[in-house]
C-alpha positions as CSV (number, residue, x, y, z in Angstrom):
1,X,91.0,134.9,91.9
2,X,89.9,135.5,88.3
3,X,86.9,132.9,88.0
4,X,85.4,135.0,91.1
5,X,86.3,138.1,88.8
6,X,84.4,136.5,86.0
7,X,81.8,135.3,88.2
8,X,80.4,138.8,89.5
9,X,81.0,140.1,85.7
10,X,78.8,137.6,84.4
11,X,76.4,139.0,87.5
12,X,76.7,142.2,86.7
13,X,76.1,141.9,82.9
14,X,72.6,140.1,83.8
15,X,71.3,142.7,86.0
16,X,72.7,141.6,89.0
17,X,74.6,143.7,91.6
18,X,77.0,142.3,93.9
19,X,75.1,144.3,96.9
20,X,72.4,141.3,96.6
21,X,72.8,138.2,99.0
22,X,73.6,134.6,97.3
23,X,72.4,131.5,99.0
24,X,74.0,128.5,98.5
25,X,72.3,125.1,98.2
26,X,72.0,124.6,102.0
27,X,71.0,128.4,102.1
28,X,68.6,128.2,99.8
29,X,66.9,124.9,101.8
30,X,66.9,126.7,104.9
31,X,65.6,130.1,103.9
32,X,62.5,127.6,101.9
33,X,61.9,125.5,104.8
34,X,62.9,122.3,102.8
35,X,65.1,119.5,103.2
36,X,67.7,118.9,100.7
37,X,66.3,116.0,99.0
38,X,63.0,118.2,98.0
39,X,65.1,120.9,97.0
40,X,66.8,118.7,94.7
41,X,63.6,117.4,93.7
42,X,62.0,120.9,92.7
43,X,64.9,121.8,91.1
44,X,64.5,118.7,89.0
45,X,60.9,119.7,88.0
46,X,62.0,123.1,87.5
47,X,59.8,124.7,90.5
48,X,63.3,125.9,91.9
49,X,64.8,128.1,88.8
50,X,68.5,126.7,87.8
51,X,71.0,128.8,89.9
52,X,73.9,131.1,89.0
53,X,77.2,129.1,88.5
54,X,80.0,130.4,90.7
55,X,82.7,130.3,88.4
56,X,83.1,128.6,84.5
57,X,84.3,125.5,85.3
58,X,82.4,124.3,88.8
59,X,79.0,123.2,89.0
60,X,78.4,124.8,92.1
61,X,75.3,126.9,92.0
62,X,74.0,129.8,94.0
63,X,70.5,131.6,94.3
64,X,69.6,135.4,94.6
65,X,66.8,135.7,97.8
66,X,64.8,137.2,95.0
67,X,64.5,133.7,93.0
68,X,63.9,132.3,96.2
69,X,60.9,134.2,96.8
70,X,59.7,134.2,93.5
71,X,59.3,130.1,94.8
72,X,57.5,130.9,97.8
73,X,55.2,132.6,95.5
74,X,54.8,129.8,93.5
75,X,54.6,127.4,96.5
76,X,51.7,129.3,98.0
77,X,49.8,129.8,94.6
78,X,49.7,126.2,93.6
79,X,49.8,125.0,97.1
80,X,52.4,122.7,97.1
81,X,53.4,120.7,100.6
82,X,56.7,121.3,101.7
């Protein structure tokens, strides 16, 4: 599969490594405590940060955990409801 291939390149070349877990959107709303809808939301607003895209040609997104906790710190500093 070479967009995978390209993928964990493009992952690597930004400081990534492939050791790290990726959360996909529904992931990403479970591990945050947030429905769908608000994650789409925050995203939107740029709370949530845009994710990694899988492969060149999809849309589909995926989070580090470490982005994801970088947004529970910024939920709890500026005290946004969930």
């Amino acid at each position: 599969m070479p967009n995978q291939v390209t993928f964990y390149k493009q992952l690597i070349n930004k400081g990534l490594k492939m050791t790290q877990k990726f959360f996909n959107i529904k992931e990403s709303c479970k591990y945050l405590g947030i429905n769908r809808t608000t994650f789409d939301r925050w995203l939107k607003i740029g709370l949530i940060p845009a994710g990694y895209p899988v492969s060149e040609n999809s849309q589909r997104r995926v989070w580090t955990k470490a982005k994801l906790d970088q947004v529970e710190n910024s939920i709890d500093t500026m005290k946004v409801t969930r």
